[in-house]
DRENDO-1510 file (C-alpha; in Angstrom, 1 decimal, always signed):
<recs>
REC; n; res; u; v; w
REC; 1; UNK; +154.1; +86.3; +149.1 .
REC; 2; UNK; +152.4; +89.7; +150.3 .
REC; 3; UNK; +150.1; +89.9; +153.5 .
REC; 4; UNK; +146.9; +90.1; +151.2 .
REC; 5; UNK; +147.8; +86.7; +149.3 .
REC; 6; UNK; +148.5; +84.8; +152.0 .
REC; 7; UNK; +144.9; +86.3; +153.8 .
REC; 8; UNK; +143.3; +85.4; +150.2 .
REC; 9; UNK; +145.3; +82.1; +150.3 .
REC; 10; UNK; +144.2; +80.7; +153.6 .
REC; 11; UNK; +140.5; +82.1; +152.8 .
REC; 12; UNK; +140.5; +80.4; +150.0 .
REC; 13; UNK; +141.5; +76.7; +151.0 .
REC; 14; UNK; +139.7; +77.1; +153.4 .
REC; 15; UNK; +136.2; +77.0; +152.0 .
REC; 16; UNK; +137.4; +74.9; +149.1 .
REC; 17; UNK; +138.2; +72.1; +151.0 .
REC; 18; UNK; +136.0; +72.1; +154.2 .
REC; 19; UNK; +133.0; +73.8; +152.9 .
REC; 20; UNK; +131.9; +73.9; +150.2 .
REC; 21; UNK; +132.8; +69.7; +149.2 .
REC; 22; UNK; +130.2; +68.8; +152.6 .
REC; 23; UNK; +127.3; +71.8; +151.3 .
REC; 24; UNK; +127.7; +70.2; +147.8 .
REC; 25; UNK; +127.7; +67.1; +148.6 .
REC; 26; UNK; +124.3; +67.4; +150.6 .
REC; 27; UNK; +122.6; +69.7; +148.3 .
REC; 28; UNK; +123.4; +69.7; +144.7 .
REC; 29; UNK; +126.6; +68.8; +143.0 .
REC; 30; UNK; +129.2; +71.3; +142.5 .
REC; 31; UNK; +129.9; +71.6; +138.8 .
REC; 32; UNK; +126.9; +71.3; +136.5 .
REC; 33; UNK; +127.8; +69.7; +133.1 .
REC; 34; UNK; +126.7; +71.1; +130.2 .
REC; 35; UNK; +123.5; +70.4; +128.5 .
REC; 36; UNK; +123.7; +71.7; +125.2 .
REC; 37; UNK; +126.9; +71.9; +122.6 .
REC; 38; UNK; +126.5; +75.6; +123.3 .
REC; 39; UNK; +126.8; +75.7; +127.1 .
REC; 40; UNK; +129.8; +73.4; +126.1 .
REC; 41; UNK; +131.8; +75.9; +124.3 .
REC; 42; UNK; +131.2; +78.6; +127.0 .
REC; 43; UNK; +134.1; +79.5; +129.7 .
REC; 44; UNK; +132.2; +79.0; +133.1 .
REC; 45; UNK; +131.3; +81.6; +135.6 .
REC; 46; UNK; +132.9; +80.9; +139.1 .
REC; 47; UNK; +129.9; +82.2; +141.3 .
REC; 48; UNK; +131.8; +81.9; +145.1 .
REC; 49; UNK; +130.3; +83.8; +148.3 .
REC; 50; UNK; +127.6; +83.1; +151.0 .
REC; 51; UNK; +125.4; +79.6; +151.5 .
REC; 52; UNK; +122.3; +82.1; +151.6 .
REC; 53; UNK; +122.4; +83.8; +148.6 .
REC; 54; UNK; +123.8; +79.9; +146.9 .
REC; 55; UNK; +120.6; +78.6; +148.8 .
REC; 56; UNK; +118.0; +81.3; +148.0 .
REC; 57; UNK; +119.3; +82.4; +144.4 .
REC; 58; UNK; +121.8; +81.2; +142.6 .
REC; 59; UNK; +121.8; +77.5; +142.8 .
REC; 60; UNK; +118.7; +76.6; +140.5 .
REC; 61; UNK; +119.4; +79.6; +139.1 .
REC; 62; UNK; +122.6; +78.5; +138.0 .
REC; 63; UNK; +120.5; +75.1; +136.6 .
REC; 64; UNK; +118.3; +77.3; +135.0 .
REC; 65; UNK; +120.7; +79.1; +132.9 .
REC; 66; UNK; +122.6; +76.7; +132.2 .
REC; 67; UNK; +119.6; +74.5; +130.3 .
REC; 68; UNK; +119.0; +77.7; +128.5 .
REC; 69; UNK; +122.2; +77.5; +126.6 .
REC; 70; UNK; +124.0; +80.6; +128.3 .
REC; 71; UNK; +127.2; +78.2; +129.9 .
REC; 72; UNK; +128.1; +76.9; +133.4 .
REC; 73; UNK; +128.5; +78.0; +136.5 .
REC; 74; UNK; +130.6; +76.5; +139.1 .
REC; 75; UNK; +129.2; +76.8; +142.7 .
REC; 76; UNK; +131.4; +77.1; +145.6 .
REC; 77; UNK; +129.3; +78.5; +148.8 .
REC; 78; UNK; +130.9; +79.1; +151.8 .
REC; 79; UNK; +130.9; +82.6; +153.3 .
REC; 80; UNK; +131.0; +86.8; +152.4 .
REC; 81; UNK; +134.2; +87.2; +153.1 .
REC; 82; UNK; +135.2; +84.7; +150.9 .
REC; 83; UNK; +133.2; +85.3; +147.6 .
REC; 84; UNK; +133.8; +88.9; +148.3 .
REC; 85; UNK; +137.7; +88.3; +148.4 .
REC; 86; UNK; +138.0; +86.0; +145.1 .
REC; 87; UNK; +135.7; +88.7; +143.0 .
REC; 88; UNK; +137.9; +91.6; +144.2 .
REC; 89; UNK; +141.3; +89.1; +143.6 .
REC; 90; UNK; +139.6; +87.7; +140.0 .
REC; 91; UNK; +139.7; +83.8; +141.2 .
REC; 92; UNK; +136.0; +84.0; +140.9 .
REC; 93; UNK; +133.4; +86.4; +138.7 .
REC; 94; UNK; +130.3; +86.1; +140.9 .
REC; 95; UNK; +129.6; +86.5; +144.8 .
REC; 96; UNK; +126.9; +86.3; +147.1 .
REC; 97; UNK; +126.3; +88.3; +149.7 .
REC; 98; UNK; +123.6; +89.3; +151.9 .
REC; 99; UNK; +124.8; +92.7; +153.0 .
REC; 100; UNK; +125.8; +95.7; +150.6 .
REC; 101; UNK; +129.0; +97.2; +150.4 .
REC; 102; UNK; +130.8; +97.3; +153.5 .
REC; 103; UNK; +132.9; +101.2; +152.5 .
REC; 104; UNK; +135.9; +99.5; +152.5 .
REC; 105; UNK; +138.2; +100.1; +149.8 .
REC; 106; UNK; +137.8; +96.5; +148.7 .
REC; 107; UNK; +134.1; +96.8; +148.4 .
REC; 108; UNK; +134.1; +100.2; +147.2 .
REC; 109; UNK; +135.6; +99.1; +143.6 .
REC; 110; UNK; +132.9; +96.2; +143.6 .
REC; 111; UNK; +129.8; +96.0; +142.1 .
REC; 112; UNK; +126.5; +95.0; +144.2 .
REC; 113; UNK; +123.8; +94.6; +142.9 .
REC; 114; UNK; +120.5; +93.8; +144.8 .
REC; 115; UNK; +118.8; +91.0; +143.0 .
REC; 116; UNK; +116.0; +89.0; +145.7 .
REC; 117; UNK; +114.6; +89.9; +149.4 .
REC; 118; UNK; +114.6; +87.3; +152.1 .
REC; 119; UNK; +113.8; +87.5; +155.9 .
REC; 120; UNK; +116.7; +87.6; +158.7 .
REC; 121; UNK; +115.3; +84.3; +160.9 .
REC; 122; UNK; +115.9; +83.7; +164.1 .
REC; 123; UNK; +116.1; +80.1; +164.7 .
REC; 124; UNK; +116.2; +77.5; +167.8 .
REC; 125; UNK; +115.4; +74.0; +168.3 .
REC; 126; UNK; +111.7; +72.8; +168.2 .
REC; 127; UNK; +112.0; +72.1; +171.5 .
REC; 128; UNK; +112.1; +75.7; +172.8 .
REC; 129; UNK; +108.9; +76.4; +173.8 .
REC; 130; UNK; +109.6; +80.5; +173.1 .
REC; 131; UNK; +107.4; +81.7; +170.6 .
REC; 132; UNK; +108.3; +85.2; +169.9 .
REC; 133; UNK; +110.9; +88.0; +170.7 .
REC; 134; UNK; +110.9; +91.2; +170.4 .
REC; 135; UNK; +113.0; +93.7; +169.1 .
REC; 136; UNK; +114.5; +95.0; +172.3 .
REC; 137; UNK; +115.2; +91.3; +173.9 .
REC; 138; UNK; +116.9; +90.7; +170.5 .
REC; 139; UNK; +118.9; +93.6; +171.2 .
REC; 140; UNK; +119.8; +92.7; +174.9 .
REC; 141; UNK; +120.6; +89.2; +174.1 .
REC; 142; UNK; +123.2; +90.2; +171.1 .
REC; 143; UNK; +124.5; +92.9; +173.9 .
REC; 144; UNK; +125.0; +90.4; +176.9 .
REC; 145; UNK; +122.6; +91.4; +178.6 .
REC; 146; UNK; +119.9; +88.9; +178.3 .
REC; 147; UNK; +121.5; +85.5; +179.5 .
REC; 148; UNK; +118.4; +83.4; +180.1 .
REC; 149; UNK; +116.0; +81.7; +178.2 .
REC; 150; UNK; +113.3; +83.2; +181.6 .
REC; 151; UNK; +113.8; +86.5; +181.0 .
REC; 152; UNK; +111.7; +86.0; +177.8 .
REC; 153; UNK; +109.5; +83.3; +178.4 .
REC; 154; UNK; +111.1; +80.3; +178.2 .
REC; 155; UNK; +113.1; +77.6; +180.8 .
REC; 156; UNK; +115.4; +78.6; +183.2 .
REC; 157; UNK; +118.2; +77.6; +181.1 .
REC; 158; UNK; +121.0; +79.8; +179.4 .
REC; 159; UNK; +120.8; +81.4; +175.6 .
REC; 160; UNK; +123.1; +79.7; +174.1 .
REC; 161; UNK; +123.8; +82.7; +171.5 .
REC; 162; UNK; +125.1; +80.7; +168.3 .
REC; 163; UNK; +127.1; +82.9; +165.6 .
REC; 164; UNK; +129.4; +83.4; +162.2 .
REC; 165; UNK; +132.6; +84.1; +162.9 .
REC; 166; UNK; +133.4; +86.7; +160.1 .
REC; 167; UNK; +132.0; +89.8; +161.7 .
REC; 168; UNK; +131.3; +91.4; +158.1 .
REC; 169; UNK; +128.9; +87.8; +157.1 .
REC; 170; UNK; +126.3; +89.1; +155.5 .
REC; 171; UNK; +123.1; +87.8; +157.9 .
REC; 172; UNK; +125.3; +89.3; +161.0 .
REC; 173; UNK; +126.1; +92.9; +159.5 .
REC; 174; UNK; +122.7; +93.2; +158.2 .
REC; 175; UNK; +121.2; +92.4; +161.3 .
REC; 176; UNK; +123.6; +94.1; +163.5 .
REC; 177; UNK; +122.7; +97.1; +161.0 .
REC; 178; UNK; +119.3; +97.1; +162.0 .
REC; 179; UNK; +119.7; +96.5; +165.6 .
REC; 180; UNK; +123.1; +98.3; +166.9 .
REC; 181; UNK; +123.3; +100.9; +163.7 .
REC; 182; UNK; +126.5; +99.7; +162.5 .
REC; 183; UNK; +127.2; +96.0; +160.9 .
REC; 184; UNK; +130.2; +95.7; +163.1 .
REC; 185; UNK; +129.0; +96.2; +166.7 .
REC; 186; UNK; +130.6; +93.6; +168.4 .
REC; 187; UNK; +128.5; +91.0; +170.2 .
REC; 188; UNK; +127.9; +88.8; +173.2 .
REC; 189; UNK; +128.7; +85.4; +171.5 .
REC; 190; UNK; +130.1; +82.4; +173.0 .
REC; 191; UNK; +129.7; +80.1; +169.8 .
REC; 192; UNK; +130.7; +80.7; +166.4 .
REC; 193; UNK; +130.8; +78.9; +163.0 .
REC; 194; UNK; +132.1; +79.3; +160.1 .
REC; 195; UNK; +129.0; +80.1; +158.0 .
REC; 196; UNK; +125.1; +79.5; +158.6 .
REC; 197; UNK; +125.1; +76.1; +157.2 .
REC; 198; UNK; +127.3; +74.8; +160.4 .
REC; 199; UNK; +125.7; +77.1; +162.8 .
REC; 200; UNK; +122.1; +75.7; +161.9 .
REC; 201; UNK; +123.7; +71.9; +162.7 .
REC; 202; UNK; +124.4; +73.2; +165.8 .
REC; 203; UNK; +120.9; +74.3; +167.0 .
REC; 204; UNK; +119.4; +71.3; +165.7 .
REC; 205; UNK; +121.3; +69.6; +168.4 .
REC; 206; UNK; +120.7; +72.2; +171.1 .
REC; 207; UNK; +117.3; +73.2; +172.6 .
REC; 208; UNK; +119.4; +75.7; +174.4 .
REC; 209; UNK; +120.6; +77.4; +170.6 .
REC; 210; UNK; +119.4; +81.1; +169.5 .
REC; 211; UNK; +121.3; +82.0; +165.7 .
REC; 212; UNK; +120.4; +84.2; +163.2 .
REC; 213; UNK; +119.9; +82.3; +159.8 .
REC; 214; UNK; +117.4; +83.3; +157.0 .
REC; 215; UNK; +114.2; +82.4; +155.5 .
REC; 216; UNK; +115.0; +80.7; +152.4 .
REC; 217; UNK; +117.9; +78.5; +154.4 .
REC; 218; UNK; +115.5; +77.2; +156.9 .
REC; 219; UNK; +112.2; +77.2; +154.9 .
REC; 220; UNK; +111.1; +73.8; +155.1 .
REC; 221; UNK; +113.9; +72.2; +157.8 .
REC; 222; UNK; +112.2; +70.3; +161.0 .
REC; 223; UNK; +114.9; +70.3; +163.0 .
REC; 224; UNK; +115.0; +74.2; +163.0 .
REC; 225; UNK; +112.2; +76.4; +164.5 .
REC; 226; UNK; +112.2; +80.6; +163.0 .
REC; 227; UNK; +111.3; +82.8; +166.3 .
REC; 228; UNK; +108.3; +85.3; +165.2 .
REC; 229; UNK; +109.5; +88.6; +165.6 .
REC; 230; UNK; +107.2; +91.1; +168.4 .
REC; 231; UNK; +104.6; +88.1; +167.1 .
REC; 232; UNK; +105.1; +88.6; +163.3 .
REC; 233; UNK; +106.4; +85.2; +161.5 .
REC; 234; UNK; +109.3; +85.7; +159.0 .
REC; 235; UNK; +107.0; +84.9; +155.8 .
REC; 236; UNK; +107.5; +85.8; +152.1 .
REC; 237; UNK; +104.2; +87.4; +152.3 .
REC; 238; UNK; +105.0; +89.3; +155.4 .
REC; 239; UNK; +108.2; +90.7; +153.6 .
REC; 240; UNK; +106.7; +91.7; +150.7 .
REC; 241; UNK; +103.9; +93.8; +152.8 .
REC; 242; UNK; +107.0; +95.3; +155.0 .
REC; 243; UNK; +105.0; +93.6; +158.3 .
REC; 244; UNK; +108.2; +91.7; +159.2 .
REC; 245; UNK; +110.6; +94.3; +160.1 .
REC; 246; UNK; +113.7; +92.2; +159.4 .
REC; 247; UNK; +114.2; +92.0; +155.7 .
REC; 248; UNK; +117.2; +92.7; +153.6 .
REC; 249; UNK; +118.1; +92.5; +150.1 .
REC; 250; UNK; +120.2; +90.2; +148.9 .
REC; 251; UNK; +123.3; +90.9; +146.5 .
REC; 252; UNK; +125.4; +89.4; +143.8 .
REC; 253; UNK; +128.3; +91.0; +143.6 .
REC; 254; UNK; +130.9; +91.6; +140.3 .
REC; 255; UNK; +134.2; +93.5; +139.4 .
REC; 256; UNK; +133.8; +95.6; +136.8 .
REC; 257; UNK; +136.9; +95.3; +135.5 .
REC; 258; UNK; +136.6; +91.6; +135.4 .
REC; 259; UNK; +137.4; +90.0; +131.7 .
REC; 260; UNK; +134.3; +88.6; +132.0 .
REC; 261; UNK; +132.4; +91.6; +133.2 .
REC; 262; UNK; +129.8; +91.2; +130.3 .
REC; 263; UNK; +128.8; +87.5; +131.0 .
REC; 264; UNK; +128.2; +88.3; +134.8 .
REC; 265; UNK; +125.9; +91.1; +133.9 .
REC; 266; UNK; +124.1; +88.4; +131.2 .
REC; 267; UNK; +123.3; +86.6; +134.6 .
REC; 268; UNK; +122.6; +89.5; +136.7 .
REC; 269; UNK; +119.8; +90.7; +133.8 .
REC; 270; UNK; +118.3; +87.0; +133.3 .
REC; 271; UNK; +117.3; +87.7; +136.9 .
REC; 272; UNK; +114.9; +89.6; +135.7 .
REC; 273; UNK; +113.1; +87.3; +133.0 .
REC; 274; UNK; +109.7; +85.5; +134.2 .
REC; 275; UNK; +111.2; +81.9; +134.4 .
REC; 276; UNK; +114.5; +83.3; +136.5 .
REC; 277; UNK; +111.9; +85.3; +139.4 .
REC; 278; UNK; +109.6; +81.8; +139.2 .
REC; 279; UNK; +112.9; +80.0; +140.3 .
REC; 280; UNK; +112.8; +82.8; +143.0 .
REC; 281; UNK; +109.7; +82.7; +144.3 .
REC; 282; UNK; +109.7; +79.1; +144.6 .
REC; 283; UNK; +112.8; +79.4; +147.0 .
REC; 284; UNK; +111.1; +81.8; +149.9 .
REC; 285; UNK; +112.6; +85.0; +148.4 .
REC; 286; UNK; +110.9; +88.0; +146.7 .
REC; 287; UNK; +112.4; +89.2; +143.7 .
REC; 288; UNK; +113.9; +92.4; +143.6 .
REC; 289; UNK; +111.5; +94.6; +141.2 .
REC; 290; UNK; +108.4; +93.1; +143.2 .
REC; 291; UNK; +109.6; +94.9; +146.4 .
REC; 292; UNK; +109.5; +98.5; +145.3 .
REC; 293; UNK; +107.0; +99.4; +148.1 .
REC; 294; UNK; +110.3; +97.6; +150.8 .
REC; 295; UNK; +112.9; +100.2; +148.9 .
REC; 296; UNK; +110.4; +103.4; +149.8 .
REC; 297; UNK; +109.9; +102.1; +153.1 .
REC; 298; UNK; +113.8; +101.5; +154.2 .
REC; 299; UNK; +114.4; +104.0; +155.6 .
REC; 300; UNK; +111.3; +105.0; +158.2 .
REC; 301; UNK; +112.0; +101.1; +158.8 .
REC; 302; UNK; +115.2; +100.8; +159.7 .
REC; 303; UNK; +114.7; +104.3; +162.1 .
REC; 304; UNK; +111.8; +102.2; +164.1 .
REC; 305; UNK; +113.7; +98.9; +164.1 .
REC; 306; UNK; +116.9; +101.0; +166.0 .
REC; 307; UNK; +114.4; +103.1; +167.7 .
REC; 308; UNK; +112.8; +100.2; +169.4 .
REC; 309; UNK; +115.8; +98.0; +169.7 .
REC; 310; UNK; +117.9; +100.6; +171.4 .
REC; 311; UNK; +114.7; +102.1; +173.1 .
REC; 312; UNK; +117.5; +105.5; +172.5 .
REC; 313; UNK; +118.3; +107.7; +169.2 .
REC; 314; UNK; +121.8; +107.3; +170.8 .
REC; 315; UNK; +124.5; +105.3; +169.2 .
REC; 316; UNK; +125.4; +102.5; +171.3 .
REC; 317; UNK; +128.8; +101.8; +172.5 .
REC; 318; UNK; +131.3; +99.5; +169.9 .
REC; 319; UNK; +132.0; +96.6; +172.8 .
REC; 320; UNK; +129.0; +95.1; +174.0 .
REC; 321; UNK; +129.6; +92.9; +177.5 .
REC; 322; UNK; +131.6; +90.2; +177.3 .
REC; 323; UNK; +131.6; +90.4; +173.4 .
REC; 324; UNK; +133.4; +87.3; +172.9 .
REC; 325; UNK; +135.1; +88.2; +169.5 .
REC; 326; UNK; +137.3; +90.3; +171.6 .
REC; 327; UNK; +138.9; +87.4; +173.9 .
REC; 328; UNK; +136.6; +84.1; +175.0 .
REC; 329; UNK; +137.3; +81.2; +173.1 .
REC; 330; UNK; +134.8; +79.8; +170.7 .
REC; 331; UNK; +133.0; +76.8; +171.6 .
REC; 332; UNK; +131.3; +75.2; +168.4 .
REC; 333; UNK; +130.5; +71.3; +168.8 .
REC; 334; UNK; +129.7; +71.1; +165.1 .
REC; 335; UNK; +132.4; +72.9; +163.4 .
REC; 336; UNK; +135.6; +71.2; +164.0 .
REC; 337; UNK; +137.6; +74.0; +162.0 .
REC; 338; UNK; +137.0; +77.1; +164.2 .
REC; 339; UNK; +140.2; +77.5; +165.8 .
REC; 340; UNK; +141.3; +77.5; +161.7 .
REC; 341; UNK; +138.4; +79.6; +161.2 .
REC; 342; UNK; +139.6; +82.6; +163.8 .
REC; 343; UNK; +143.2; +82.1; +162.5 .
REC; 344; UNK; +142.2; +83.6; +159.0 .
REC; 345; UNK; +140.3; +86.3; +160.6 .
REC; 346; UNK; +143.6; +87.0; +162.6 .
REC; 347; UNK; +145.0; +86.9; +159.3 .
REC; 348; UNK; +142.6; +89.6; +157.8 .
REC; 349; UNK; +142.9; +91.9; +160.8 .
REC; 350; UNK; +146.5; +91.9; +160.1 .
REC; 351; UNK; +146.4; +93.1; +156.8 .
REC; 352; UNK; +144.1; +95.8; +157.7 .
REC; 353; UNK; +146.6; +97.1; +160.3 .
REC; 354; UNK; +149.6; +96.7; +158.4 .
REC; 355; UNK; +147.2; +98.8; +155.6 .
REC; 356; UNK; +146.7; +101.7; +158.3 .
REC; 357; UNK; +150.3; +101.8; +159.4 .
REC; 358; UNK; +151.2; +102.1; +155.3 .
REC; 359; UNK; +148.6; +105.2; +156.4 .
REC; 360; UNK; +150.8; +107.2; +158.7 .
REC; 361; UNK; +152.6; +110.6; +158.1 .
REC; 362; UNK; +156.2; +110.5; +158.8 .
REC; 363; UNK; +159.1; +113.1; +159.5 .
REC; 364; UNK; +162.8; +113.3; +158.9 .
REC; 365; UNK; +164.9; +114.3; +161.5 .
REC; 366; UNK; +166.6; +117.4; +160.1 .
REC; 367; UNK; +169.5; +119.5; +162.4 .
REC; 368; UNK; +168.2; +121.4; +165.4 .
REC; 369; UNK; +164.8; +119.1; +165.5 .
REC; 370; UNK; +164.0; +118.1; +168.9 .
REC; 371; UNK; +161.0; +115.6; +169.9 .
REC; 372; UNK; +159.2; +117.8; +171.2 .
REC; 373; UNK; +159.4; +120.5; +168.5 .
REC; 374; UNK; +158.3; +117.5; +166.7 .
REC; 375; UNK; +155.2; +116.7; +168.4 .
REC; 376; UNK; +154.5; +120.8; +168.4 .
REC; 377; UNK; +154.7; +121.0; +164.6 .
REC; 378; UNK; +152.5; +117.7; +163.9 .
REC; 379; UNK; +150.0; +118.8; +166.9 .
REC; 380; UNK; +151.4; +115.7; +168.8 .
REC; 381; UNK; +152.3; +114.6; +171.9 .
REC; 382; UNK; +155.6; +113.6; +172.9 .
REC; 383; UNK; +154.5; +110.5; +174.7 .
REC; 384; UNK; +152.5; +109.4; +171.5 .
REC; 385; UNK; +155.9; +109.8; +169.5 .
REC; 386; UNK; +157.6; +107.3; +171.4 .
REC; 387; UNK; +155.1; +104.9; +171.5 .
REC; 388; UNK; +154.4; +105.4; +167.6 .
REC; 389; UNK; +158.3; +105.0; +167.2 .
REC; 390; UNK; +159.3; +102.9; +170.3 .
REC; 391; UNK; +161.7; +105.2; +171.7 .
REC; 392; UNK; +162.9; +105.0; +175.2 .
REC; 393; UNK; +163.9; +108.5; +175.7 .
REC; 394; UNK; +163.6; +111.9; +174.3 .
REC; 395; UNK; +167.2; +111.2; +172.3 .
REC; 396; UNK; +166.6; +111.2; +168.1 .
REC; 397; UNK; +169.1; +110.9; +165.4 .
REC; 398; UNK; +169.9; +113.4; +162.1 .
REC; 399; UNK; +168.4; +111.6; +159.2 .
REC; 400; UNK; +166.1; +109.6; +161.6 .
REC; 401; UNK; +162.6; +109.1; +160.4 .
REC; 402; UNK; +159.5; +108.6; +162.7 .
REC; 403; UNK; +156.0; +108.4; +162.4 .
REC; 404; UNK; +154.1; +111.4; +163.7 .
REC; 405; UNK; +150.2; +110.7; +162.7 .
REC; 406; UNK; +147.9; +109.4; +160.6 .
REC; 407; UNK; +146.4; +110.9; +157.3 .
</recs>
């Protein structure tokens, strides 16, 4: 079995069987059955990705088209990576995602489509008496800098800085977007989930927990508090006006080379009927078409938000302090699987160096080559050639190949 089934494998089972059966389970059964002899006779959509985008769009949605005639669609929320996997692999025909494409290669032959707004949230526990951030404490305390809950307000007691896992979630890139200018800036965080459903159980427990969640996956909860941001509330009316500076569109996402290609874009078009955005609004998101004032904005936004987050026009470094994806263990009382969870991202970091190695130019040792009229001919060093190739010494063979960059 190649690298990329077994990563897609392990994803896979994952968030079949320890997700998405407990998220069904609590908040709307898994597999819909059909409601007219019509819906009956249709093949159902597999709609797979993250609990946001199952929370904020496509759940009722899913309801909704269903009683309409147009066929089934089975829900399996769990995270990004996942939904974004299965649509590229064809196990499912619809994701969720609340970030865009990534520029990977995957990503780049996938469709996303931006089809709602909703508000990045900052959550704690009610009993946190901190009532707003701003954008440069939000900064400092995803860079490990800010440590305690004093420095902006609050107890003398430690952030407890809650997170999800993936790097590439779609709540975390988007907001590490915003705030670092790139989706993958590591950060400073000690506890990590597997999605945003088991990192809001664990603030509910903490009044220590910060996390990053949305509006339409909190709307409504008491045990969870949203954290205004420099004293604006994330609200569906201050998204629409663009007065909460962290909105983001979010994205279902096809293969358009999927056999069912033309059913996923029925869906992604009865989005845009009246009774499809009602189902919207009534779930904390904006539809799409009503934000056109947020698309003309983006841009001068998202230069302010880095502006004053960074209080610099520089780029920041890619480690922040004692980013804890690079080493610490992950402490998560609430999500029993994370050891499981980190194991599968091992897995996918694998596959993407194995996929740069495939990358590398190589040379054949012909007669009269030495290694160092090697390196000189590939603008090399010598000491990188034997690390690239593991040689002891300066000694090669005829016929010998070796890998002397990258393309």
């Amino acid at each position: 079995m190649s690298v990329r089934a077994v990563r897609l494998l392990s994803v896979l089972l994952l968030g079949a069987c320890l997700v998405a059966p407990a998220y069904a389970k609590a908040t709307h059964p898994a597999r819909h059955k059909a409601t007219s002899s019509k819906s009956s006779k249709s093949p159902a959509l597999i709609w797979r990705g993250d609990v946001t985008t199952a929370h904020g769009v496509v759940t009722e949605m899913a309801k909704l088209w269903e009683k309409e005639g147009h066929g089934r669609i089975e829900m399996q929320p769990f995270n990004t990576a996942s939904g974004i996997d299965a649509v590229a692999s064809g196990s499912a025909d619809i994701a969720g995602s609340a970030r865009p494409g990534d520029g990977s290669a995957q990503d780049s032959h996938l469709t996303f489509t931006p089809v709602a707004w909703d508000g990045l949230a900052m959550i704690t526990n009610p009993a946190n008496p901190v009532r707003s951030l701003t954008l440069r404490q939000l900064h400092e305390i995803y860079f490990g800098k800010i440590t305690n809950w004093k420095d902006v307000g609050g107890r003398d007691a430690p952030i407890d800085l809650y997170s999800v896992f993936s790097p590439n979630d779609g709540v975390e890139y988007s907001l590490r977007t915003l705030l670092f200018g790139r989706g993958d800036q590591q950060i400073s965080a000690p506890r990590l989930y597997l999605n945003t459903k088991a990192l809001e159980e664990g603030i509910a427990l903490n009044p220590n927990g910060l996390g990053l969640s949305t509006l339409s996956n909190v709307a409504g909860n008491p045990k969870l508090r949203t954290i205004p941001i420099d004293g604006v509330a994330p609200t569906v009316a201050n998204i629409a006006d663009g007065s909460y500076p962290l909105y983001i569109p979010l994205f279902l996402v096809t293969n358009p080379s999927s056999p069912k290609a033309t059913q996923t874009q029925a869906f992604i078009d009865f989005l845009q009927t009246d009774k499809a955005k009602s189902v919207l609004r009534d779930h904390f998101v904006l539809p799409y078409a009503d934000g056109a004032g947020l698309v003309a904005m983006d841009q001068a936004r998202r230069e302010k938000v880095y502006a004053q987050s960074t209080n610099s026009s520089a780029k920041p470094p890619l480690a922040a302090p004692g980013a804890s994806y690079a080493a610490a263990a992950a402490v998560a009382p609430t999500s029993e699987r994370t050891l499981e969870a980190r194991a599968a991202m091992d897995k996918r970091d694998a596959a993407a160096k194995a996929s740069a190695a495939g990358a590398r130019k190589s040379y054949v040792v012909v007669k009269g080559d030495t290694l160092s009229g090697i390196a000189k001919k590939n603008g090399v060093s010598v000491t990188d050639l034997r690390d690239w190739n593991s040689l002891k010494n300066d000694n090669i063979k005829l016929g010998q190949s070796l890998q002397v960059g990258r393309d």
